[in-house]
N, C-alpha and C positions, 0 to 999 in steps of 0.2 A: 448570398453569404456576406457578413457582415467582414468592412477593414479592418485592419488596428487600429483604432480612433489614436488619439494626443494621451489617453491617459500614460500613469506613471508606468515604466516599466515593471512586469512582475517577475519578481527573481524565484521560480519554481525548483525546490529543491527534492529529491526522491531518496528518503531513507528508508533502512532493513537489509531484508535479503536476497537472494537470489531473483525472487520474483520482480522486486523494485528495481533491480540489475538490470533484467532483461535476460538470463540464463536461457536457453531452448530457442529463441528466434532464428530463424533464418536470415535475417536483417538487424543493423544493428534501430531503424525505424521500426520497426517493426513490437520494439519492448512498449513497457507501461509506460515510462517517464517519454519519452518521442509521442506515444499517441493522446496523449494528454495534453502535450504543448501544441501538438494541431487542431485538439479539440477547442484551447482558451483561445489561442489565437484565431480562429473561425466567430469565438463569440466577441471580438472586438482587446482582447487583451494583446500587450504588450510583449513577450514570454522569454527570460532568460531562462534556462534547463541546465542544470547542474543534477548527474545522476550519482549519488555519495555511497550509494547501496554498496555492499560488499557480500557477492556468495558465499553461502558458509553461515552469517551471520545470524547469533542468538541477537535475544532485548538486551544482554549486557553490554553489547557491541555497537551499541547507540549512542550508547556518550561518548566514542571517538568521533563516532559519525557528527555528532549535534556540535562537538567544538569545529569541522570544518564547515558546517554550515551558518553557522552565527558569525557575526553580526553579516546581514548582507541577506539573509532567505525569507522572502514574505508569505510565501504558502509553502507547507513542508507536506510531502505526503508519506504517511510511514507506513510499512509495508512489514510486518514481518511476525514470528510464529510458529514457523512451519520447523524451524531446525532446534526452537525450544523444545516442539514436539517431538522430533524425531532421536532428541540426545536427551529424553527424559528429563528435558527441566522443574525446578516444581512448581508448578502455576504461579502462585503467592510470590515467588520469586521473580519467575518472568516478567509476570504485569507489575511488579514494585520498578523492576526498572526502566521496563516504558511508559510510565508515569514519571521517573525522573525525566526522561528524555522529552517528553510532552513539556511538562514542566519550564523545562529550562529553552524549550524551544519561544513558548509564550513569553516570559521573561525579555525575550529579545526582541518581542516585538511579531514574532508570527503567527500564522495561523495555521492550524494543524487539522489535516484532517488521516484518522488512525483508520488503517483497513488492517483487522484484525487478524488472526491466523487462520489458513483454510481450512476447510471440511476433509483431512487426508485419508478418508475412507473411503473416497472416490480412485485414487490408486491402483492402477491397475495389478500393481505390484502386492497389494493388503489382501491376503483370502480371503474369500467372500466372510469366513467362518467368525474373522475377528472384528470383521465394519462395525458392530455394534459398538465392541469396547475400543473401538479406532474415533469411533466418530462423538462417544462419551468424552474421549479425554478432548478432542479438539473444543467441544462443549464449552465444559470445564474451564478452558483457558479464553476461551473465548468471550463467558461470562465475565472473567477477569479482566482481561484488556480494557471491553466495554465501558465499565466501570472506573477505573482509572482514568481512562483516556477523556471521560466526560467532566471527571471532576478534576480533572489537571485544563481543563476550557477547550479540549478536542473534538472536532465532529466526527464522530465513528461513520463509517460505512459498511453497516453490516450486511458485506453483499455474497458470504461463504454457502449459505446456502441456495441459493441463487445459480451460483456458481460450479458448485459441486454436482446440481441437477442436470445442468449442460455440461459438464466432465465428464460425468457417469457412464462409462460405456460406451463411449465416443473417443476410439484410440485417434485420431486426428487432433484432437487438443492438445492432444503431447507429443512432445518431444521425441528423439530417436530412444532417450534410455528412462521414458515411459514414468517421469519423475517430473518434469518442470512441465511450463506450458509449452508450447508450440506459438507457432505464428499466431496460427487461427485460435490458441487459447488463451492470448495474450489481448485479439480484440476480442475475445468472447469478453473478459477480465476489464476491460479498457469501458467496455460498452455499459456496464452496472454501474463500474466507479466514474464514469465520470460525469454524471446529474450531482451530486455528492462536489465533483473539485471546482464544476462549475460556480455552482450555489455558493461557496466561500469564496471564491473568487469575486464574484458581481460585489457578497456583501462585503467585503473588502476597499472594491471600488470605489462603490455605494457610500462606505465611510470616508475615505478620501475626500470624496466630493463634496459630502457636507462639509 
């Protein structure tokens, strides 16, 4: 396994929601932003960890987040979607303001990679009877994000369906109240995203260094 070599330090910052939190872990190692900073620092990075995420939080609640992140955050990971969904936001809405928030993340100098909103028809909680129209609307927004996030200079990692096929059925991904991830659905989660934080990370470096 490779050390931290001499490069610059990388200041990893974790915006959105509950998921980017780390909500349902048994540990607080155990959330996205912790296993991700043992994934860069394995591959030779530097890694400050600032977790800015707030449960609860829609894509409006990203521009509080983005002003305590700037100036100072050189990869941002954003995380979030799920409570757009769940409090009926209107897509067109939701992704307009994480494109701001991308937006002004770049601006400052960062790099951004957007993990879009999950597949919530995986839910143990959604009768089987509505997954269809559960899993349209996450679509939907998901389309949205996508798009935005590419054209504001964000790497998307569209890893929801991925992710949803290993959730599926498998009450051990979740949590006690059968809603967030669990330990074990946080590295299920961790293991997709992170070829995706690696990859901007290196080409990050990679710029540095030139």
């Amino acid at each position: 396994m490779p050390g931290v070599t001499d490069s610059p330090r990388l200041h990893l910052a974790l915006l959105g929601d509950s998921i980017a939190f780390g909500t349902g872990t048994e540990r607080v190692e155990d959330g996205l932003g912790p296993r991700l900073a043992v994934a860069l620092r394995a591959d030779g990075h530097d890694v400050a960890l600032a977790v800015l995420a707030v449960p609860g939080a829609v894509s409006a609640d990203l521009a509080a987040q983005v002003r305590r992140a700037v100036p100072g955050t050189d990869l941002a990971v954003v995380v979030v979607g799920a409570n757009d969904l769940a409090r009926m936001v209107a897509p067109e809405r939701a992704a307009t303001a994480l494109g701001e928030a991308v937006r002004a993340l770049r601006a400052a100098g960062a790099d951004v990679v957007v993990v879009p909103a999950p597949d919530m028809s995986s839910l143990p909680l959604v009768p089987p009877a509505l997954r269809p129209v559960v899993r349209a609307a996450c679509a939907e927004l998901q389309r949205r994000q996508e798009e935005v996030a590419e054209s504001a200079g964000a790497r998307v990692a569209a890893v929801a369906a991925h992710v949803s096929s290993t959730f599926d059925g498998d009450l051990s991904m979740f949590a006690a109240d059968r809603y967030h991830p669990s330990s074990a659905g946080y590295a299920a989660i961790a293991a997709v995203l992170v070829p995706f934080v690696l990859d901007a990370a290196r080409a990050r470096r990679d710029g540095e260094v030139a």
